[in-house]
C-alpha positions as CSV (number, residue, x, y, z in Angstrom):
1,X,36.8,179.7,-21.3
2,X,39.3,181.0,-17.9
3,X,41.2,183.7,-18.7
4,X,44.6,182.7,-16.8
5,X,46.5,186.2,-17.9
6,X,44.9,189.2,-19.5
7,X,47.1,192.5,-20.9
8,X,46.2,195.1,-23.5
9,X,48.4,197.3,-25.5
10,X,48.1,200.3,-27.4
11,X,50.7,200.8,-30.4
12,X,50.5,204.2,-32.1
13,X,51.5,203.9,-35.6
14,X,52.5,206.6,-38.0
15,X,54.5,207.5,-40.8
16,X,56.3,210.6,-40.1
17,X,54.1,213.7,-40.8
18,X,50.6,211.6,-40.4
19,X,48.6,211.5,-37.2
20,X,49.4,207.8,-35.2
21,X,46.1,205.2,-35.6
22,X,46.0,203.6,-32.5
23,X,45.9,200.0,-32.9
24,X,44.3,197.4,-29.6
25,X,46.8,194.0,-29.3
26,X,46.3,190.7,-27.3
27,X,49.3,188.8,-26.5
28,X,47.9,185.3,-26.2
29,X,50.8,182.8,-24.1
30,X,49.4,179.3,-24.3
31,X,50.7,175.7,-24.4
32,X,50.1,173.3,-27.5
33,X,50.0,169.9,-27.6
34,X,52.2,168.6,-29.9
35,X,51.1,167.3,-33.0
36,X,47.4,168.2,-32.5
37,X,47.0,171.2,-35.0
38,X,43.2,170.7,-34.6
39,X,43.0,171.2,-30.9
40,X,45.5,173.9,-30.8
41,X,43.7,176.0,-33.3
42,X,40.4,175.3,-31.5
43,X,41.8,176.3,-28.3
44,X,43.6,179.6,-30.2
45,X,40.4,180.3,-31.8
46,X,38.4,180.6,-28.1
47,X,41.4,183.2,-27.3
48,X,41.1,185.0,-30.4
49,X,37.3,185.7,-30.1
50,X,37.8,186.4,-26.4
51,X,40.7,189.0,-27.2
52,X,37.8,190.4,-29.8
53,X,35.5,190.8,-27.6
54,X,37.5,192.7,-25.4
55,X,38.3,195.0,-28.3
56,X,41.9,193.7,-29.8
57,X,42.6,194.4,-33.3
58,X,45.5,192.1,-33.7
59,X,46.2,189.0,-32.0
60,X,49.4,187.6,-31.3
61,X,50.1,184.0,-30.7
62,X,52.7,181.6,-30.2
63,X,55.5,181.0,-32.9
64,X,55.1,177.4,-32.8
65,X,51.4,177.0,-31.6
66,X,49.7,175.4,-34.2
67,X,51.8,172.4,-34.5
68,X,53.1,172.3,-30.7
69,X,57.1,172.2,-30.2
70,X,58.6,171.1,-33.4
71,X,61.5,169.6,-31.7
72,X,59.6,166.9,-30.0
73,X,61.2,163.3,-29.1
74,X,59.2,161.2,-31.2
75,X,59.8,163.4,-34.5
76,X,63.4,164.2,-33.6
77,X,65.8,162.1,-35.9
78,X,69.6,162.1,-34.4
79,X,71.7,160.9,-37.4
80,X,74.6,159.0,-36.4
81,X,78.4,160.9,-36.6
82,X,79.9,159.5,-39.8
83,X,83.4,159.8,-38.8
């Protein structure tokens, strides 16, 4: 799989008076096909072990990328103005 963009963060985490636990995070910023939830977790899934390999804890993906853009023409339903 191409890595198009890479970035790793550190986040130190810590209720006041304990020590911060660092914690490793992959953004992920992909596009989804819409309506293809298999694909789109297949494709999330290659990230997500890529991201672990390269030592992330937490990975962080796209609001909508399991299901693609819910707002998409052909599911979109425009009812007409009653007045």
């Amino acid at each position: 799989m191409k890595t198009i963009r890479s970035a790793a963060f550190l986040l130190a985490i810590g209720a006041a008076g304990t020590p911060a636990t660092p914690l490793r995070i992959a953004v992920v910023q992909m596009t989804s096909a819409d309506h293809d939830i298999d694909a789109n977790l297949t494709r999330a899934t290659g990230f997500a072990e890529q991201a672990a390999a390269r030592g992330a804890q937490f990975v962080l993906f796209p609001e909508f990328m399991a299901t693609g853009s819910y707002l998409s023409f052909d599911t979109l339903t425009l009812e007409k103005d009653p007045r």
